[in-house]
C-alpha positions in Angstrom: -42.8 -16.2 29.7 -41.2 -16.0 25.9 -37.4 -15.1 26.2 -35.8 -12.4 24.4 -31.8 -11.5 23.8 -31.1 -8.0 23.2 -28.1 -7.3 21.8 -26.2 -3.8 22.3 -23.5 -2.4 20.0 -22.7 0.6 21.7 -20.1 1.7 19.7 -22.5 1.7 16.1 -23.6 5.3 14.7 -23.5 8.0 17.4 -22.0 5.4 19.8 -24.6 6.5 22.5 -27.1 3.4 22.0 -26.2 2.1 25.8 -28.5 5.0 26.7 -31.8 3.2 25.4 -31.3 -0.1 27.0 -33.0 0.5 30.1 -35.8 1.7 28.5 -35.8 -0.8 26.3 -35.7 -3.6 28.7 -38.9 -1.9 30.0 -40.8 -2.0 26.9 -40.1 -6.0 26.4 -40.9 -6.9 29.6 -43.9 -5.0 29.7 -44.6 -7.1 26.8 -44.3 -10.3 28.3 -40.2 -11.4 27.8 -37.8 -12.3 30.0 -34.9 -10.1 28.8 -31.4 -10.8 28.3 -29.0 -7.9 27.8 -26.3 -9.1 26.0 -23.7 -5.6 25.1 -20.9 -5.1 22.7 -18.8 -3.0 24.1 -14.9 -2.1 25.1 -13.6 -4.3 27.5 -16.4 -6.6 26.8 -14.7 -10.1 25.9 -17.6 -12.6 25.5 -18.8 -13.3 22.3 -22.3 -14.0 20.7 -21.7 -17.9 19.5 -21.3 -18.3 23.9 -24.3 -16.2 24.8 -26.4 -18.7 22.3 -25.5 -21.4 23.3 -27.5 -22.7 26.5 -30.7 -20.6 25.9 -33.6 -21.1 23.2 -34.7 -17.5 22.5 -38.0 -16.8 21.1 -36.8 -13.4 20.3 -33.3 -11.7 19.2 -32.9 -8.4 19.1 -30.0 -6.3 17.4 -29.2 -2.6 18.0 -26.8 -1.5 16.0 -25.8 -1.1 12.2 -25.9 -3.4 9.4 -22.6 -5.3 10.6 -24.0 -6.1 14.0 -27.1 -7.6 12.6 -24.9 -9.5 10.0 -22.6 -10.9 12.4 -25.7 -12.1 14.5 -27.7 -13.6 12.0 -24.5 -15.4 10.5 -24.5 -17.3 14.2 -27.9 -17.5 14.5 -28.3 -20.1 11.1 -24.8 -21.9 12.5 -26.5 -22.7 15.3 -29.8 -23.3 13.6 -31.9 -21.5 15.6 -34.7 -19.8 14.2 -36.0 -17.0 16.8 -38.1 -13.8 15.3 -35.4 -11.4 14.6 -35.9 -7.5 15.8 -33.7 -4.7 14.7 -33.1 -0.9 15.7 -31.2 0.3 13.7 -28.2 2.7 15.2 -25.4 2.6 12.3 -24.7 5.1 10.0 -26.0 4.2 6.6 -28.4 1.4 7.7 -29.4 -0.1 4.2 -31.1 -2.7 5.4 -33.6 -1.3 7.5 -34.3 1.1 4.5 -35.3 -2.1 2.6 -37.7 -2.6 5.4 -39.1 0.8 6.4 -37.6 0.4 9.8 -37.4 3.9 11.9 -34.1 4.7 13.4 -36.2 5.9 16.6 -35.8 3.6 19.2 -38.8 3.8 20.7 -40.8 3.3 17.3 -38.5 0.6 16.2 -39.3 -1.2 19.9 -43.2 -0.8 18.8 -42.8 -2.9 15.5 -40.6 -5.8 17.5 -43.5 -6.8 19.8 -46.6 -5.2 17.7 -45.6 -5.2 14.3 -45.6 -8.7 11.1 -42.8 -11.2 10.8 -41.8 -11.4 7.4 -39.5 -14.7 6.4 -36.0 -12.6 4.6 -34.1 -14.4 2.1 -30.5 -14.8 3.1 -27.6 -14.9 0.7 -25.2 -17.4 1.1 -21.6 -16.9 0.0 -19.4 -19.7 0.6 -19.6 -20.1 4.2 -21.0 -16.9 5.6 -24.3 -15.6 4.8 -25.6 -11.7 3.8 -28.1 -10.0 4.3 -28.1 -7.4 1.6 -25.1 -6.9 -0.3 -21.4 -8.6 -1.7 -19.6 -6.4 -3.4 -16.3 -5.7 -4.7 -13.9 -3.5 -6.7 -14.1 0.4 -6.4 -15.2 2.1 -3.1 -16.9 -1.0 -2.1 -14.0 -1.1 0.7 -15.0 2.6 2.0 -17.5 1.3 4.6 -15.2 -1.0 6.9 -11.9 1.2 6.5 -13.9 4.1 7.4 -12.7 5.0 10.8 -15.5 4.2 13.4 -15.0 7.6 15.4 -15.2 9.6 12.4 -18.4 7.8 11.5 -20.0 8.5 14.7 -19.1 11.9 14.4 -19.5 12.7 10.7 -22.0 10.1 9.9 -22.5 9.2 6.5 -20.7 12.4 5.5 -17.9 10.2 6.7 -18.1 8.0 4.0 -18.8 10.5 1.4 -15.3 12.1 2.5 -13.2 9.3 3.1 -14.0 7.6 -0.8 -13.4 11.2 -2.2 -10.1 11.1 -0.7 -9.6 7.6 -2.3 -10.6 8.4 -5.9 -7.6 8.1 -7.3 -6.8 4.7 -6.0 -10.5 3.5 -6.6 -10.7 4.3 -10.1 -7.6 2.1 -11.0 -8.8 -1.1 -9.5 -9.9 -3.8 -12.1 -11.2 -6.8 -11.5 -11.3 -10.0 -13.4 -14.0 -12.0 -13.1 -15.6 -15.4 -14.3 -19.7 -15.7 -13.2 -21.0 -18.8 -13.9 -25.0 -18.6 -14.0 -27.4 -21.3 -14.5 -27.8 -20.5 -18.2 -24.9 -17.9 -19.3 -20.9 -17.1 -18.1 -19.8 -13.9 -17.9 -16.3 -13.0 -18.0 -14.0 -9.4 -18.3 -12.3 -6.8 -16.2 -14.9 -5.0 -13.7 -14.6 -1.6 -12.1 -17.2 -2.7 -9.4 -19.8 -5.5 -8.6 -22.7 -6.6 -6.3 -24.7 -9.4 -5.7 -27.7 -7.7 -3.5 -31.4 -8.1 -2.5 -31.3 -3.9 -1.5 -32.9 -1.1 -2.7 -30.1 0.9 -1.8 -26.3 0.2 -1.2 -24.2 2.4 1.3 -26.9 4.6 1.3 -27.2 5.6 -2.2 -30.5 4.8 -4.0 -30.2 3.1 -8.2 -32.9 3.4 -9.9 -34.8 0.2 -10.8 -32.0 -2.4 -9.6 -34.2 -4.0 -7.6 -38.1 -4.9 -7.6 -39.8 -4.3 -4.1 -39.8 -8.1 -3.5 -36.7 -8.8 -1.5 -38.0 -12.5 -0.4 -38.7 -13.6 -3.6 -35.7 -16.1 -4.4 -33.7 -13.8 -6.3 -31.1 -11.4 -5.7 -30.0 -9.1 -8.3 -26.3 -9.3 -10.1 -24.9 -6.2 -11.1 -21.3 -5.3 -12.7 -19.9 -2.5 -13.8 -17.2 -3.1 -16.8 -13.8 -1.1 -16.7 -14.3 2.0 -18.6 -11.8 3.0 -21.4 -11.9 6.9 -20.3 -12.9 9.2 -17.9 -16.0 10.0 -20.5 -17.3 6.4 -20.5 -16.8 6.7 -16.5 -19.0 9.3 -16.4 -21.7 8.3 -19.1 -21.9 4.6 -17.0 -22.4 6.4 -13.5 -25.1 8.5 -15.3 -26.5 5.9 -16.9 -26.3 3.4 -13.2 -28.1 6.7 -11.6 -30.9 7.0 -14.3 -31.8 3.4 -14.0 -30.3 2.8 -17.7 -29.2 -0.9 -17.9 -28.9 -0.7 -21.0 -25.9 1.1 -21.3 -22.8 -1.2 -22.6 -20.7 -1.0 -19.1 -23.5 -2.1 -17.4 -24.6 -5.6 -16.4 -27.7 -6.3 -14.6 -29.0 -10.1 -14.0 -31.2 -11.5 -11.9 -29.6 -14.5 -10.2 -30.6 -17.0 -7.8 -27.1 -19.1 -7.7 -23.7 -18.4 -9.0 -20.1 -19.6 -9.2 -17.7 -16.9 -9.6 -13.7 -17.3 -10.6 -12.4 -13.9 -9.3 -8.2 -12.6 -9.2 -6.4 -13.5 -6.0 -6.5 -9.7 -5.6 -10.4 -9.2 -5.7 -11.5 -8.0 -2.0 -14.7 -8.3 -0.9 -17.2 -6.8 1.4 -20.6 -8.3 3.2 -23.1 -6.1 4.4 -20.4 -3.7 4.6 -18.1 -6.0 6.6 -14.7 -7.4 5.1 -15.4 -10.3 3.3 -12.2 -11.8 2.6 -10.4 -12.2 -1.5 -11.3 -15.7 -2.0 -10.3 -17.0 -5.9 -13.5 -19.0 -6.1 -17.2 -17.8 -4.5 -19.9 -20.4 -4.5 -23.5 -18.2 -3.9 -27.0 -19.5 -3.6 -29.9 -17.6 -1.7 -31.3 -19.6 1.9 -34.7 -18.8 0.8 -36.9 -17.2 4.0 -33.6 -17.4 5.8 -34.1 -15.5 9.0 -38.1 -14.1 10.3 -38.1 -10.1 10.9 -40.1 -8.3 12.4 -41.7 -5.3 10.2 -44.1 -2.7 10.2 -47.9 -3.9 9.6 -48.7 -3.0 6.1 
């Protein structure tokens, strides 16, 4: 009998996903797995990197936002172990599963684990610690982890919308200077906002164009935005960003595959939403077919 670990976050979108895992255990073994229910939770003080390390799972299974998966693919390739990855995704914005037309109904998202195709994912790696879909920095980029997570569950993505409105002021004044050293061009200058992503959409908003529907092809896109002189250059780059117009001057759009990036002491960073640290110097490269997921049959 195949082996499968299902991981719980119960306290990801609505904070109610505790409710599915009975009837989720049902569906795998029905299917022909031994399941393991492995929850994050309150008083819960056990981590992942313990739960993998006696078992060889054939199967791992996430539900939860993007943060949850992140955090359990990052310990998955640390341990090298290579099971087929599920997820359900139960977080607020969820870009990832966007990327991968994977339904927020639990019971449809169960389907596609044991029925659907696995599809090998590339993996960004950035220093250390590895990303699914996005690093960013610089304005708003922040927004999703100091969100507070009751206000998420109960607002939803209206709960980011609301807390970077409150932030605009602050936001708007960051500047970031930056050094990106590509294989055949370096880029340097003060940056309102950045992002090294293989997404079609980042916290849930949609850009035209950014990236080409192959997200395991062994590139991930570079974008910057450069530190507008006035509130009408703002406004004419955001336009432009929303139009899919990289040609505007404020706008830098690359197609990358590796990178080494000199950034201010200052610069914070996120991953997959997550905190990433303000490291001064950022080694990325892609870990091409990093993880197998499981995806809807085309």
């Amino acid at each position: 009998m195949k082996k499968l670990l299902l991981i719980i976050n119960e306290k990801a979108g609505t904070g109610h996903n505790g409710n599915s895992a009975f009837r989720l255990v049902k569906h795998f073994s029905s299917n022909g797995y031994a399941v393991t229910v492995f929850p994050i939770a309150e008083g819960i003080h056990a981590e992942l990197k313990d739960i993998l390390t006696d078992t060889a799972y054939d199967s791992v299974v996430c539900i939860g936002g993007d943060g949850t998966l992140n955090h359990t693919v990052n310990e998955l390739i640390r341990k090298d172990m290579h099971p087929v990855i599920g997820y359900i995704p139960a977080g607020t914005t969820n870009d990832f599963s966007q990327n991968l037309k994977l339904p927020r109904d639990t019971g449809k998202a169960s389907e596609i684990i044991t029925g659907g195709t696995a599809l090998l994912y590339d993996v960004g790696k950035f220093n250390d610690r590895f990303f699914l879909y996005v690093a960013s920095f610089g304005a708003f980029s922040a927004v999703a982890y100091t969100t507070d997570q009751t206000f998420k569950n109960i607002f939803g993505y209206t709960a980011y919308v609301l807390t970077a409105i409150g932030s605009i002021p602050e936001q708007l004044s960051k500047k970031c200077h930056l050094r990106v050293e590509l294989e055949d061009e370096t880029l340097e200058g003060d940056y309102l906002f950045g992002a090294i992503a293989n997404s079609l959409s980042v916290a849930g908003m949609k850009f035209a164009g950014m990236t080409s529907n192959e997200l395991h092809d062994g590139k991930f896109e570079l974008l910057l935005i450069k530190c507008p002189e006035n509130l009408q250059e703002l406004t004419e780059t955001a336009s432009a960003l929303l139009r899919g117009d990289y040609d505007n001057p404020h706008i830098v759009l690359r197609r990358i595959s590796s990178a080494r990036i000199l950034a201010d002491e200052k610069t914070e960073w996120t991953l997959d939403g997550e905190y990433g640290g303000n490291p001064g110097e950022i080694d990325f490269s892609i870990y091409p077919g990093g993880i197998s997921i499981m995806v809807p049959e085309e």
